[in-house]
HTML snippet that shows the backbone in 3Dmol.js (N, CA, C, O; Angstrom):
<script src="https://3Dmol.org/build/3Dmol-min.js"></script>
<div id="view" style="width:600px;height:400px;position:relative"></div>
<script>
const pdb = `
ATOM      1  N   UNK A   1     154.473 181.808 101.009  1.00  0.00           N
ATOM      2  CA  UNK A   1     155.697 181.243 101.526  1.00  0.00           C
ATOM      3  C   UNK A   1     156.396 180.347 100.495  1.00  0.00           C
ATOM      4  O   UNK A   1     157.615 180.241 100.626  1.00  0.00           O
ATOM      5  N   UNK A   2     155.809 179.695  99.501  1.00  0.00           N
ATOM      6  CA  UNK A   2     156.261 178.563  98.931  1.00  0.00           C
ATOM      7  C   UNK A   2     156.546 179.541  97.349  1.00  0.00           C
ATOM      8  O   UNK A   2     156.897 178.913  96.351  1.00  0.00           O
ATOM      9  N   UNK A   3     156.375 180.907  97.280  1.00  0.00           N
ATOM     10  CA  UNK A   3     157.098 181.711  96.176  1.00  0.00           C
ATOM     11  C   UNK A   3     158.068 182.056  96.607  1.00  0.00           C
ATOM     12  O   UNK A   3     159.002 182.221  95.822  1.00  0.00           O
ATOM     13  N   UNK A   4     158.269 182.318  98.059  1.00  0.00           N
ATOM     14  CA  UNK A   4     159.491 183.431  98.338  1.00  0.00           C
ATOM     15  C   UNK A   4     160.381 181.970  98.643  1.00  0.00           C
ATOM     16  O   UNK A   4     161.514 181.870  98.171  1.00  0.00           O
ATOM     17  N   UNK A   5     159.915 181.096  99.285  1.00  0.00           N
ATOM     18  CA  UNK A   5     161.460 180.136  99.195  1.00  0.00           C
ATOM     19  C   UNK A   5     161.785 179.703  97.795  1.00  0.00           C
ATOM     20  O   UNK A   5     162.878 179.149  97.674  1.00  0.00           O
ATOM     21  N   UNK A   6     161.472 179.762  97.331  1.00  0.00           N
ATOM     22  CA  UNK A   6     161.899 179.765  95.707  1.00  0.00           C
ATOM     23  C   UNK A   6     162.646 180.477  95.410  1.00  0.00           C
ATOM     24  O   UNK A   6     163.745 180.106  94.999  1.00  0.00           O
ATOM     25  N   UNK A   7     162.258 181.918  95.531  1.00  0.00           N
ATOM     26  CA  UNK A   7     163.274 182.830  95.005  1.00  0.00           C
ATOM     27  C   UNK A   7     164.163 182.940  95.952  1.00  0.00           C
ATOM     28  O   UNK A   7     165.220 183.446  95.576  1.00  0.00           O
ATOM     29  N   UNK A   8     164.101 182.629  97.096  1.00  0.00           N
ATOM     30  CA  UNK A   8     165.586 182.792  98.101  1.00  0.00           C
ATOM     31  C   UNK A   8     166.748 182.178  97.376  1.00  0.00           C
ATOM     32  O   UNK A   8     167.494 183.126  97.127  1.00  0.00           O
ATOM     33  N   UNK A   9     167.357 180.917  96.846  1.00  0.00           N
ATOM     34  CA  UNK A   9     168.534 180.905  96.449  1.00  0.00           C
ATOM     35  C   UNK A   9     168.674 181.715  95.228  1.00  0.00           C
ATOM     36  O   UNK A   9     169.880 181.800  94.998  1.00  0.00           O
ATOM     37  N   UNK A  10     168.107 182.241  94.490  1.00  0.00           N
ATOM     38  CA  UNK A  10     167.684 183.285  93.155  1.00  0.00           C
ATOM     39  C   UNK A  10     168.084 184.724  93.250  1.00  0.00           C
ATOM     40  O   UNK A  10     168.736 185.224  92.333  1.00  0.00           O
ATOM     41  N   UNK A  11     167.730 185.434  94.319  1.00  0.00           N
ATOM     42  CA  UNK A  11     167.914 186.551  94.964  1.00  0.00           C
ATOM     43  C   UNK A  11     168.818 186.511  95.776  1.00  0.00           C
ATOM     44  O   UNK A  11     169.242 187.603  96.155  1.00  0.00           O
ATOM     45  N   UNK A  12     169.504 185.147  96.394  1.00  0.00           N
ATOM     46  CA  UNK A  12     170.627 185.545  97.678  1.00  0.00           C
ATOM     47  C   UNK A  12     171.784 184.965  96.826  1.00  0.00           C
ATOM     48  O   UNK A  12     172.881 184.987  97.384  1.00  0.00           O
ATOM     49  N   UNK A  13     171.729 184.392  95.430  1.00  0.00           N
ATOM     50  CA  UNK A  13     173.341 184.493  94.924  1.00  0.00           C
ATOM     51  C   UNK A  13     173.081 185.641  93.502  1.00  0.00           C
ATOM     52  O   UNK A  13     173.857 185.631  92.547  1.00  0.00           O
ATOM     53  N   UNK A  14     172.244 186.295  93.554  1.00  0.00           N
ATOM     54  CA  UNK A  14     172.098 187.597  92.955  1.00  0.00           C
ATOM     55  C   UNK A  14     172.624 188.526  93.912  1.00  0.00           C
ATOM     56  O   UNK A  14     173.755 188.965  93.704  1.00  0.00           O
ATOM     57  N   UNK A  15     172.146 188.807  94.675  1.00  0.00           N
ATOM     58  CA  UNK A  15     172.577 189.386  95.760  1.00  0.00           C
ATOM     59  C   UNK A  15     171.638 190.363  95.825  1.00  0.00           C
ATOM     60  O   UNK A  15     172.079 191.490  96.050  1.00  0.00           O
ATOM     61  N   UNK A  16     170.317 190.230  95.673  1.00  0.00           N
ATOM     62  CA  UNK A  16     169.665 191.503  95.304  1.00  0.00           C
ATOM     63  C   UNK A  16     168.862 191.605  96.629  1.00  0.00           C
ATOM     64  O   UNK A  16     168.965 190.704  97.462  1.00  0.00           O
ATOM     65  N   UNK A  17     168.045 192.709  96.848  1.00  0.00           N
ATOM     66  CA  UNK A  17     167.442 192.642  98.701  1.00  0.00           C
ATOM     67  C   UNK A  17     165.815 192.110  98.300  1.00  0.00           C
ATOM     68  O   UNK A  17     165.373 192.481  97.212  1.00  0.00           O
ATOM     69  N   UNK A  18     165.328 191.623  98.799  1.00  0.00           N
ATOM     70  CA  UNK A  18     164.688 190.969  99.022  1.00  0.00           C
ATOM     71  C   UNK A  18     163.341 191.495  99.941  1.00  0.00           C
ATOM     72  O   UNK A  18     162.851 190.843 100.863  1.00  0.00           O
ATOM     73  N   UNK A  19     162.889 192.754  99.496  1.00  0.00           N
ATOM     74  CA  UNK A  19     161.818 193.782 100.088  1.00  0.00           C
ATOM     75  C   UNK A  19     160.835 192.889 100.982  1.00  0.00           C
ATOM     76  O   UNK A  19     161.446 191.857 100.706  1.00  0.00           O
ATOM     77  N   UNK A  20     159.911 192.477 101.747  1.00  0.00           N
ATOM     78  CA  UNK A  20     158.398 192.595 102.172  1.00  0.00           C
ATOM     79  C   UNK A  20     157.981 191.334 102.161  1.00  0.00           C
ATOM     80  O   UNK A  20     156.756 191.443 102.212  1.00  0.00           O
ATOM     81  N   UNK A  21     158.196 190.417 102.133  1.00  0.00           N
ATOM     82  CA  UNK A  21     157.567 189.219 101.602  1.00  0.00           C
ATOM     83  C   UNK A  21     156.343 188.823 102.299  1.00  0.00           C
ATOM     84  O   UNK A  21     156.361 188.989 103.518  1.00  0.00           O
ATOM     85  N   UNK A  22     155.680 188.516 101.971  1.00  0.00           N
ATOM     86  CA  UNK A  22     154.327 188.337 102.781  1.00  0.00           C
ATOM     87  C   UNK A  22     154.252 187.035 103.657  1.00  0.00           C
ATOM     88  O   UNK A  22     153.349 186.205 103.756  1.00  0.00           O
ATOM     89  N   UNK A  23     155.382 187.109 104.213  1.00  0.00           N
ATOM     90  CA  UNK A  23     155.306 185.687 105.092  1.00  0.00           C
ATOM     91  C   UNK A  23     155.844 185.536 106.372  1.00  0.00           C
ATOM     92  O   UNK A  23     156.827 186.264 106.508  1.00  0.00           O
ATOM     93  N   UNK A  24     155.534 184.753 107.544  1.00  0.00           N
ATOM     94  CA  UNK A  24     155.675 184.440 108.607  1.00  0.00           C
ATOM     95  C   UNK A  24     156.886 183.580 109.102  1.00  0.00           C
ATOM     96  O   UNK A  24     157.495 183.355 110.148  1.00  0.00           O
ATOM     97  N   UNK A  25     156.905 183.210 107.737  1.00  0.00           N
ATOM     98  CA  UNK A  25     158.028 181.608 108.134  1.00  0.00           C
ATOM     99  C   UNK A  25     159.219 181.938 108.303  1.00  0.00           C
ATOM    100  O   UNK A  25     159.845 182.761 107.635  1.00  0.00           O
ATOM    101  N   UNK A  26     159.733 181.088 109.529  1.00  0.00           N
ATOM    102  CA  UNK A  26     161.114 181.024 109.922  1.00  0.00           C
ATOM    103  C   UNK A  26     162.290 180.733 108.956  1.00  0.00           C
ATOM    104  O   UNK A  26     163.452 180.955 109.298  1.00  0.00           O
ATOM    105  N   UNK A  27     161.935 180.191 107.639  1.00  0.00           N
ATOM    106  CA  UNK A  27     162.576 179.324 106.390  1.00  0.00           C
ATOM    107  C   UNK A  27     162.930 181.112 105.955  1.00  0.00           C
ATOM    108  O   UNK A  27     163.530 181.040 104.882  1.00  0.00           O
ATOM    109  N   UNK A  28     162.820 182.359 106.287  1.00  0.00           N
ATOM    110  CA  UNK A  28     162.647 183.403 105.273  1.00  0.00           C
ATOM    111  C   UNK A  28     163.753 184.632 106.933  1.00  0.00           C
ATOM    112  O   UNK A  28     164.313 185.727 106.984  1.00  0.00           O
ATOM    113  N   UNK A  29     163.478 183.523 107.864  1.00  0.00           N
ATOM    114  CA  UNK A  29     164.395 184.438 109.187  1.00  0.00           C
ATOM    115  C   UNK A  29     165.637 183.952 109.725  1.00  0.00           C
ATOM    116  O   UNK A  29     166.500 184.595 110.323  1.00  0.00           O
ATOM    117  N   UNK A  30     165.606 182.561 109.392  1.00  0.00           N
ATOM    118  CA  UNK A  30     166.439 181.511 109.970  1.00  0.00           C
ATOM    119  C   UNK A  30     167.601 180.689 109.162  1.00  0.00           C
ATOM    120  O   UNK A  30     167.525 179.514 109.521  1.00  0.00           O
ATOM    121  N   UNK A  31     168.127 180.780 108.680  1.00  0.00           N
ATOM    122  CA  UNK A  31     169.568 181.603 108.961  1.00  0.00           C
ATOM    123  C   UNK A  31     168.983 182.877 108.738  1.00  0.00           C
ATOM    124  O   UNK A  31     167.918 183.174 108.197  1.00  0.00           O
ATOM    125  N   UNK A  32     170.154 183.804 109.417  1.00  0.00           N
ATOM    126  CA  UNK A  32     169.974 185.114 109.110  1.00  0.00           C
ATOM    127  C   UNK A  32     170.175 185.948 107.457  1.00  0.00           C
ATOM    128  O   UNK A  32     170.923 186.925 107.437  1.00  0.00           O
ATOM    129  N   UNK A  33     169.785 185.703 106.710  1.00  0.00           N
ATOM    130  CA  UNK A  33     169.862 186.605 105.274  1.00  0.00           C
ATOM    131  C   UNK A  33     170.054 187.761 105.588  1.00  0.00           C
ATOM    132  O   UNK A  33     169.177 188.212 106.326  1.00  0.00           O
ATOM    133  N   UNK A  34     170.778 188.373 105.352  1.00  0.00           N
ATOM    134  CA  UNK A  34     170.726 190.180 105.517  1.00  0.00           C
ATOM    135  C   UNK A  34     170.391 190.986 103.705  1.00  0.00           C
ATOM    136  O   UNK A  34     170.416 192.109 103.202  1.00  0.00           O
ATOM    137  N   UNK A  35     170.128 189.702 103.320  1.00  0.00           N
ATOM    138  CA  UNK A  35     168.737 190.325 102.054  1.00  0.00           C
ATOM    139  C   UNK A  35     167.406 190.506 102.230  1.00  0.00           C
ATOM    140  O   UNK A  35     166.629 190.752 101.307  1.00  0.00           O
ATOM    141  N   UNK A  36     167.059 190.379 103.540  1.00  0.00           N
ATOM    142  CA  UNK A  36     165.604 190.141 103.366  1.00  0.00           C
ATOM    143  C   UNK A  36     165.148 191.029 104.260  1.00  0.00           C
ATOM    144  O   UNK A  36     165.526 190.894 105.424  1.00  0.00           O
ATOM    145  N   UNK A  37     164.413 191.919 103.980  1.00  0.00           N
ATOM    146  CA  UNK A  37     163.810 192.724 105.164  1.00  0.00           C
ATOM    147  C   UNK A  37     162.526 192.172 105.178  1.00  0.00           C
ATOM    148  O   UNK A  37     161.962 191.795 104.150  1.00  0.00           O
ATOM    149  N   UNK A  38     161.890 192.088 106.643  1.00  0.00           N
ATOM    150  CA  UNK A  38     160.982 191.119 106.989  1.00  0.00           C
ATOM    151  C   UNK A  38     160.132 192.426 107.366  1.00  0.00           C
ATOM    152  O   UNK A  38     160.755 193.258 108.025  1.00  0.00           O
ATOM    153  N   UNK A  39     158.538 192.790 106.981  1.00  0.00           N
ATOM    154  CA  UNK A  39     158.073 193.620 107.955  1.00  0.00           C
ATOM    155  C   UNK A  39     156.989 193.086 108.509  1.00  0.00           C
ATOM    156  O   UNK A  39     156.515 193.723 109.450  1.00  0.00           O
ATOM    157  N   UNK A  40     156.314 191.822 108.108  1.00  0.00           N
ATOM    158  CA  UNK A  40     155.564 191.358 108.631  1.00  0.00           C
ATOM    159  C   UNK A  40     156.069 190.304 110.149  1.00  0.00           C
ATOM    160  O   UNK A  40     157.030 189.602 109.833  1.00  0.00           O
ATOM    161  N   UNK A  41     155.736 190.132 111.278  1.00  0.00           N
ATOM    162  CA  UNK A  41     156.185 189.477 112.281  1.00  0.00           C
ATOM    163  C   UNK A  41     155.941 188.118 111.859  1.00  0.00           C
ATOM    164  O   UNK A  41     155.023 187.784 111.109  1.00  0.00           O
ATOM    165  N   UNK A  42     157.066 187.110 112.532  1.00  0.00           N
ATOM    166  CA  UNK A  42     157.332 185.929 112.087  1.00  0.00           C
ATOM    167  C   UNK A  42     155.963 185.268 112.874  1.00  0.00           C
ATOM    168  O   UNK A  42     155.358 185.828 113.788  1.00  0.00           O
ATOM    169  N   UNK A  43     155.590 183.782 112.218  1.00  0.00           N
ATOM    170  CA  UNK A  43     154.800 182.891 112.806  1.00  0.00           C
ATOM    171  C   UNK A  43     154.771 182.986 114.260  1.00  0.00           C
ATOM    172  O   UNK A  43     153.678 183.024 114.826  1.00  0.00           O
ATOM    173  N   UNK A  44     155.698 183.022 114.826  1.00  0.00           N
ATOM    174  CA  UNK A  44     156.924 182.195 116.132  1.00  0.00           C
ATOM    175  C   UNK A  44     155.801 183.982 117.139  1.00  0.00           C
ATOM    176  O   UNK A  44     155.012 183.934 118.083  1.00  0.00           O
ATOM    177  N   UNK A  45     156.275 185.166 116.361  1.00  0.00           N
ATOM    178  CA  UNK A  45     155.614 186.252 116.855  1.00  0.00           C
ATOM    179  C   UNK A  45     154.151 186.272 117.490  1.00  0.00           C
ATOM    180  O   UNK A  45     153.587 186.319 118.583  1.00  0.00           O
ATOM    181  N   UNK A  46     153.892 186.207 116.134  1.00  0.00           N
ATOM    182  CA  UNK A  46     152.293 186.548 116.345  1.00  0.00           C
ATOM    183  C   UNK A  46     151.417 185.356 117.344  1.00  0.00           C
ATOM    184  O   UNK A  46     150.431 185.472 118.072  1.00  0.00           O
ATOM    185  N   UNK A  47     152.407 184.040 116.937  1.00  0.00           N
ATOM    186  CA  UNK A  47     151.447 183.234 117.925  1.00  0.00           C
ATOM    187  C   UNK A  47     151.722 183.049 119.616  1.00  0.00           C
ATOM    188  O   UNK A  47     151.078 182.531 120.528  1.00  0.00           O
ATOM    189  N   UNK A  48     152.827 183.649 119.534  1.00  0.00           N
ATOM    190  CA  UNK A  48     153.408 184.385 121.324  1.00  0.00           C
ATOM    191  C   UNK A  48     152.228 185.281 121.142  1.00  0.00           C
ATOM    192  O   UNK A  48     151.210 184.761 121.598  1.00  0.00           O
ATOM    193  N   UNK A  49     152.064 186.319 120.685  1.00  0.00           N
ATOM    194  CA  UNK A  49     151.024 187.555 121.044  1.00  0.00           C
ATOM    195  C   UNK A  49     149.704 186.901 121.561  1.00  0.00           C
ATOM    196  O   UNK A  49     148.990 187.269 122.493  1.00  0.00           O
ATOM    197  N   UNK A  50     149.549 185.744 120.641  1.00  0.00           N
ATOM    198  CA  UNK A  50     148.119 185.557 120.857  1.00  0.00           C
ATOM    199  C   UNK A  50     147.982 184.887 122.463  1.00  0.00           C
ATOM    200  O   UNK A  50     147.208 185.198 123.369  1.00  0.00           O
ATOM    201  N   UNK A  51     149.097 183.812 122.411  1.00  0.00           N
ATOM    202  CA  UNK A  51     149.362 183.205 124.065  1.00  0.00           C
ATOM    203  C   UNK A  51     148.798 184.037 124.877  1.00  0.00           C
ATOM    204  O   UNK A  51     147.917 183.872 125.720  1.00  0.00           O
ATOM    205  N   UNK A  52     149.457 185.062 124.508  1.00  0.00           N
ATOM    206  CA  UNK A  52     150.061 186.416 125.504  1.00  0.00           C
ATOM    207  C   UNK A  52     148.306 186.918 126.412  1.00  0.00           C
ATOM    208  O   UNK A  52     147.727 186.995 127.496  1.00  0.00           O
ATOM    209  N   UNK A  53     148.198 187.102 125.109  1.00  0.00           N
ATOM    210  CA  UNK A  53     146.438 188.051 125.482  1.00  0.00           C
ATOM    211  C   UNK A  53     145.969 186.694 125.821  1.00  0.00           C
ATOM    212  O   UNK A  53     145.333 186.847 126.863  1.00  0.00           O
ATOM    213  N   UNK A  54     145.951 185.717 125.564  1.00  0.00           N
ATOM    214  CA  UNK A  54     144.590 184.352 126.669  1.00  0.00           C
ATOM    215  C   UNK A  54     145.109 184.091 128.069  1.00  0.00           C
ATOM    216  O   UNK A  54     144.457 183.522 128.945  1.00  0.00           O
ATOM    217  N   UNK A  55     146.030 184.440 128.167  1.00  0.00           N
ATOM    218  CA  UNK A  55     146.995 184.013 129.341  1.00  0.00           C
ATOM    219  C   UNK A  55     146.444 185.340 130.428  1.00  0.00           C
ATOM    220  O   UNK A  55     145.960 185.363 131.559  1.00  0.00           O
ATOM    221  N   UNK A  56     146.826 186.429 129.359  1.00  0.00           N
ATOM    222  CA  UNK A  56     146.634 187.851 130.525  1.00  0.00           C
ATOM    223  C   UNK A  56     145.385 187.705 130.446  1.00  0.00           C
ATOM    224  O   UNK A  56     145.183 188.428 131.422  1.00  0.00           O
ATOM    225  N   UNK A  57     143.716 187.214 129.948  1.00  0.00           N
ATOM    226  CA  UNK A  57     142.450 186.953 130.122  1.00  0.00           C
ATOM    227  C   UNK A  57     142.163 186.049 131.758  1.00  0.00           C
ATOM    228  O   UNK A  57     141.232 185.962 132.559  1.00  0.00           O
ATOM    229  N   UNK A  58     143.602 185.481 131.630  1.00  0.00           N
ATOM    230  CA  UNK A  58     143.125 184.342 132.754  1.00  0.00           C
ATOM    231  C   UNK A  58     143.274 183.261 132.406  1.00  0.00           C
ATOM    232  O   UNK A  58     143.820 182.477 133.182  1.00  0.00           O
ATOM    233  N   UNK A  59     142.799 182.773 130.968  1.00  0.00           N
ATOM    234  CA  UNK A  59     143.045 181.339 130.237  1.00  0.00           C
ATOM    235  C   UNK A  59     144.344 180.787 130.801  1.00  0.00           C
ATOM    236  O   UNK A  59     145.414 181.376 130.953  1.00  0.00           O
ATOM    237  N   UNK A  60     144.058 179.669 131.048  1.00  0.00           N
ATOM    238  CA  UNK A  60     144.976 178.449 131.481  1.00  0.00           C
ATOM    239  C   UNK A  60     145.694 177.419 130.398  1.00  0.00           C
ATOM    240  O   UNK A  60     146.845 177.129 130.068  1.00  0.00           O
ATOM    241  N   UNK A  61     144.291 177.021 130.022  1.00  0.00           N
ATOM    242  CA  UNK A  61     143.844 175.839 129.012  1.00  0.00           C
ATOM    243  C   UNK A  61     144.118 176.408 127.957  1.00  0.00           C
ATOM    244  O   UNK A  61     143.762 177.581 127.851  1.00  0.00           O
ATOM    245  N   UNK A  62     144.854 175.748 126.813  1.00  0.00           N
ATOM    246  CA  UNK A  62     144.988 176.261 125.446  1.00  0.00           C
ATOM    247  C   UNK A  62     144.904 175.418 124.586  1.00  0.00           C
ATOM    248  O   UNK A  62     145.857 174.657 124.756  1.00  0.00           O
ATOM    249  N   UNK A  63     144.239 175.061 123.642  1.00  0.00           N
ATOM    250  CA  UNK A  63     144.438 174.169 122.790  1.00  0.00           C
ATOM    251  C   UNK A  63     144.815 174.361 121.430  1.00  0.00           C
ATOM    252  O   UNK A  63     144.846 175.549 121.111  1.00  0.00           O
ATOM    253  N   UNK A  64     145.068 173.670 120.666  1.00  0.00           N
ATOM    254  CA  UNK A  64     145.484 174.165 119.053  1.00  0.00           C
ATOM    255  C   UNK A  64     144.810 172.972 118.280  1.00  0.00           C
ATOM    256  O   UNK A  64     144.730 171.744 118.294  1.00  0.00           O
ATOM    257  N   UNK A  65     144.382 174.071 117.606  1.00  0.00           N
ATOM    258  CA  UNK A  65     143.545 172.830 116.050  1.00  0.00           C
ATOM    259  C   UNK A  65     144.710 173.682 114.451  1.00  0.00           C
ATOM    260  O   UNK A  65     144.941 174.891 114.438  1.00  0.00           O
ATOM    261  N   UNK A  66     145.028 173.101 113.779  1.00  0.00           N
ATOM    262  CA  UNK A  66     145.723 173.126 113.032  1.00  0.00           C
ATOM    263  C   UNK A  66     145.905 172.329 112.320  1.00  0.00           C
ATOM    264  O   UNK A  66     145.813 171.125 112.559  1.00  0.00           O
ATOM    265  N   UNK A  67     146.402 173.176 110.600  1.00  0.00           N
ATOM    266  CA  UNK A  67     146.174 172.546 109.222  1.00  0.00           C
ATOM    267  C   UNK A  67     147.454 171.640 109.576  1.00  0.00           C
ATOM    268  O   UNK A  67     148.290 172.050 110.380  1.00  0.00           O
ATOM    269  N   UNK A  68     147.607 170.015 108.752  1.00  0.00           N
ATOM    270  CA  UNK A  68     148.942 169.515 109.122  1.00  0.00           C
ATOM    271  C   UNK A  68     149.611 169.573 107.663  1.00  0.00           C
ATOM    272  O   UNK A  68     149.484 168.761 106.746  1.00  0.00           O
ATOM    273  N   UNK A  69     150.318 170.695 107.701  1.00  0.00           N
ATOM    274  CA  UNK A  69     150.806 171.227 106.607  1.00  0.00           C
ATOM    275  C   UNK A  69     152.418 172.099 107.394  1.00  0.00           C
ATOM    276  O   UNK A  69     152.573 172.184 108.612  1.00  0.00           O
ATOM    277  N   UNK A  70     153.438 172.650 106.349  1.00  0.00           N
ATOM    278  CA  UNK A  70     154.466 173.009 107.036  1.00  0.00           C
ATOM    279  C   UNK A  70     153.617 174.513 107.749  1.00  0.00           C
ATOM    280  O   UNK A  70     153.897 174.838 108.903  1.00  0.00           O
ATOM    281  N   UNK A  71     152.727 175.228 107.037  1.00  0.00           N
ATOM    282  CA  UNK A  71     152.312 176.382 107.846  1.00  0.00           C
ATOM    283  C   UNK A  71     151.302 176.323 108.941  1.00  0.00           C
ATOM    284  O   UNK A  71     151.090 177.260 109.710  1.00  0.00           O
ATOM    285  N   UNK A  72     150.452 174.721 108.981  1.00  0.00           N
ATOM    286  CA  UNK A  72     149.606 174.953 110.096  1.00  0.00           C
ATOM    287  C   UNK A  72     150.716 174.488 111.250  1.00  0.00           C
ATOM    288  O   UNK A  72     150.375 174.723 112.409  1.00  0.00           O
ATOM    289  N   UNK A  73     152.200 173.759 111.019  1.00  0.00           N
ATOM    290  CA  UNK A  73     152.754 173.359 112.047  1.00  0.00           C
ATOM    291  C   UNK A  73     153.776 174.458 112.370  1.00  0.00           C
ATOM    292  O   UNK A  73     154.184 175.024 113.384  1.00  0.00           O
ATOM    293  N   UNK A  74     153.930 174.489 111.486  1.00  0.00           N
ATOM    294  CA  UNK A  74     154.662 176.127 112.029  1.00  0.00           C
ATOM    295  C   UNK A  74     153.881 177.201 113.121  1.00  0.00           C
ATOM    296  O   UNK A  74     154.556 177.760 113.986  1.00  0.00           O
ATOM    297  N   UNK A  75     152.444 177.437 113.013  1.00  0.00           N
ATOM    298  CA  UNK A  75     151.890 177.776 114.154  1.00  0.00           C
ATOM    299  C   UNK A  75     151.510 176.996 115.310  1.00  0.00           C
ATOM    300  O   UNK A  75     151.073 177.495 116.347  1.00  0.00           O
ATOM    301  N   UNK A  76     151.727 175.482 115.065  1.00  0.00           N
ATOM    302  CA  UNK A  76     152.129 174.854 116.173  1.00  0.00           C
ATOM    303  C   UNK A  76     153.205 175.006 117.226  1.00  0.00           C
ATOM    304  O   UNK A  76     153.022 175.029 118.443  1.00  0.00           O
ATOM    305  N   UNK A  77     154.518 175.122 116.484  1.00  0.00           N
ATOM    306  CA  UNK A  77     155.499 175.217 117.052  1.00  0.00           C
ATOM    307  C   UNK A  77     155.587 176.671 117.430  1.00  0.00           C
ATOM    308  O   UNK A  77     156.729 176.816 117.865  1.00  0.00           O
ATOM    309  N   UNK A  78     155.030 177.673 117.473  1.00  0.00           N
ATOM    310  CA  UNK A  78     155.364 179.115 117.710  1.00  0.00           C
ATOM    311  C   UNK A  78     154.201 179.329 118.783  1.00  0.00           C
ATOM    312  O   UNK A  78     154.027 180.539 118.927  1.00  0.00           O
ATOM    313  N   UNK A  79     153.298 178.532 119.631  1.00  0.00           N
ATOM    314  CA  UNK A  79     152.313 178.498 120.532  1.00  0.00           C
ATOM    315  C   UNK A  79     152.959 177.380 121.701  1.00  0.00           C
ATOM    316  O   UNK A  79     152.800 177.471 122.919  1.00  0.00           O
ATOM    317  N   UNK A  80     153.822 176.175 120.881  1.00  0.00           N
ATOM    318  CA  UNK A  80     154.331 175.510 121.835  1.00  0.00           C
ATOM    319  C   UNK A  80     155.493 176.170 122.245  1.00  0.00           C
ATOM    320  O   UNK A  80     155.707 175.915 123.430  1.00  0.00           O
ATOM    321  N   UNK A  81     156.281 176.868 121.787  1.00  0.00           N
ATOM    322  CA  UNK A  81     157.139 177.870 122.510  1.00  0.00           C
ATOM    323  C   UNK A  81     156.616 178.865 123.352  1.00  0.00           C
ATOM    324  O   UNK A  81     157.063 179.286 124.418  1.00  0.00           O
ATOM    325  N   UNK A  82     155.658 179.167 122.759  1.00  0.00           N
ATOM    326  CA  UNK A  82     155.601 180.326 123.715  1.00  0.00           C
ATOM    327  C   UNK A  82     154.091 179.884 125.147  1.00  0.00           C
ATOM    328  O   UNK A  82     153.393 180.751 125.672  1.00  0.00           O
ATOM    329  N   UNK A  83     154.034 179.024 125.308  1.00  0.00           N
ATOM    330  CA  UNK A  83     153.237 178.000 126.286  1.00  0.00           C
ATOM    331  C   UNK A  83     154.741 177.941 127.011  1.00  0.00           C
ATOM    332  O   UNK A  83     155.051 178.630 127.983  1.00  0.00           O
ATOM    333  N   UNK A  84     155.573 177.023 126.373  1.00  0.00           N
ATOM    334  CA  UNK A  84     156.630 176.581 127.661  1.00  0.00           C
ATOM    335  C   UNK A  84     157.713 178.125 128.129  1.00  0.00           C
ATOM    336  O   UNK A  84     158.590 178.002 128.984  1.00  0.00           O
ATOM    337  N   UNK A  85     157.557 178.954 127.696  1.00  0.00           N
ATOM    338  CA  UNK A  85     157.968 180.249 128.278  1.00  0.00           C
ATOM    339  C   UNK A  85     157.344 180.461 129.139  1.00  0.00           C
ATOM    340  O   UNK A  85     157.969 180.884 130.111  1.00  0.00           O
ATOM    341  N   UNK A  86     155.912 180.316 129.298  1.00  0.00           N
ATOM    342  CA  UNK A  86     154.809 180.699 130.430  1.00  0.00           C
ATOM    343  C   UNK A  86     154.356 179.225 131.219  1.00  0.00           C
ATOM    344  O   UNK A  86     153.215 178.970 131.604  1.00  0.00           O
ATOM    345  N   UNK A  87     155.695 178.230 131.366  1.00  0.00           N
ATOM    346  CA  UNK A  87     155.455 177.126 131.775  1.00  0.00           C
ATOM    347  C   UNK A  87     153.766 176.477 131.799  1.00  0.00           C
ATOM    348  O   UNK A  87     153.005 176.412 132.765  1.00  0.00           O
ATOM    349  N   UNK A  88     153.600 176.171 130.784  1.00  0.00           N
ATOM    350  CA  UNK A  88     151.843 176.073 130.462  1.00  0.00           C
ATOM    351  C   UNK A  88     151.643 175.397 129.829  1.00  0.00           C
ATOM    352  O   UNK A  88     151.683 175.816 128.672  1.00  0.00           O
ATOM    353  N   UNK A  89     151.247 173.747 129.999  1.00  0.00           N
ATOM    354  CA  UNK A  89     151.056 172.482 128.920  1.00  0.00           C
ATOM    355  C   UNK A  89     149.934 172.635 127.834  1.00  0.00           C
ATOM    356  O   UNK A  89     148.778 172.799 128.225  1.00  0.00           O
ATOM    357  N   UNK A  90     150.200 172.592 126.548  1.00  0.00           N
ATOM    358  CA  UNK A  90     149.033 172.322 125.391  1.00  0.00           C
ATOM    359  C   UNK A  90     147.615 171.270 126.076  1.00  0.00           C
ATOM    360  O   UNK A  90     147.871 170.082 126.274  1.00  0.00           O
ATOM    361  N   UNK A  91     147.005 171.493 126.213  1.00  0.00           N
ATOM    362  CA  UNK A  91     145.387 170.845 126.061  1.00  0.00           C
ATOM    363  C   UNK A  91     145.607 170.205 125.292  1.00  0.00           C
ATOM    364  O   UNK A  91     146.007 170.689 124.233  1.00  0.00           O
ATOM    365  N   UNK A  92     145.420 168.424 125.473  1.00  0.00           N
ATOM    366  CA  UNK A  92     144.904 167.491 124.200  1.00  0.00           C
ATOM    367  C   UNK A  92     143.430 166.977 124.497  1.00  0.00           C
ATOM    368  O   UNK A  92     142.849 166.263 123.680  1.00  0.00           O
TER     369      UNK A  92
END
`;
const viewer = $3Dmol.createViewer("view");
viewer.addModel(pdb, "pdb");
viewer.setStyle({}, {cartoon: {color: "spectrum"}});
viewer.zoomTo();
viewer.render();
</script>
């Protein structure tokens, strides 16, 4: 993540596309670039999916342990969204 935001102002006043990047982060979805084709699913994605399957298990209770870094909070914030979609408070 911390190569490809680098090259984002590099490549988006080049204007060149911006293939695959191996990353999750919203910093690479958010504004919309229409240089960047994303094929990996964003943070915000994958950690809805995971909600998804503990929730359809039955799980209630969810808790999060996480690096406090911009990428362990970034999967913070993409579990606390998708908890308050399924009206469902974080476990402290």
């Amino acid at each position: 993540t911390p190569t490809s935001n680098a090259a984002l102002p590099i490549f988006t006043q080049a204007r060149v596309p911006f293939f695959a990047p191996f990353s999750g982060a919203q910093s690479l979805r958010e504004p919309f670039n229409r240089l960047i084709f994303n094929v990996r699913a964003s943070y915000y994605d994958e950690t809805e999916h995971l909600v998804d399957r503990l929730v359809s298990t039955g799980l209630k209770n969810i808790a999060v342990f996480y690096q406090n870094d911009a990428y362990g909070k970034a999967g913070l914030a993409g579990v606390e969204r998708a908890l308050k979609k399924l009206n469902l408070p974080i476990v402290d």
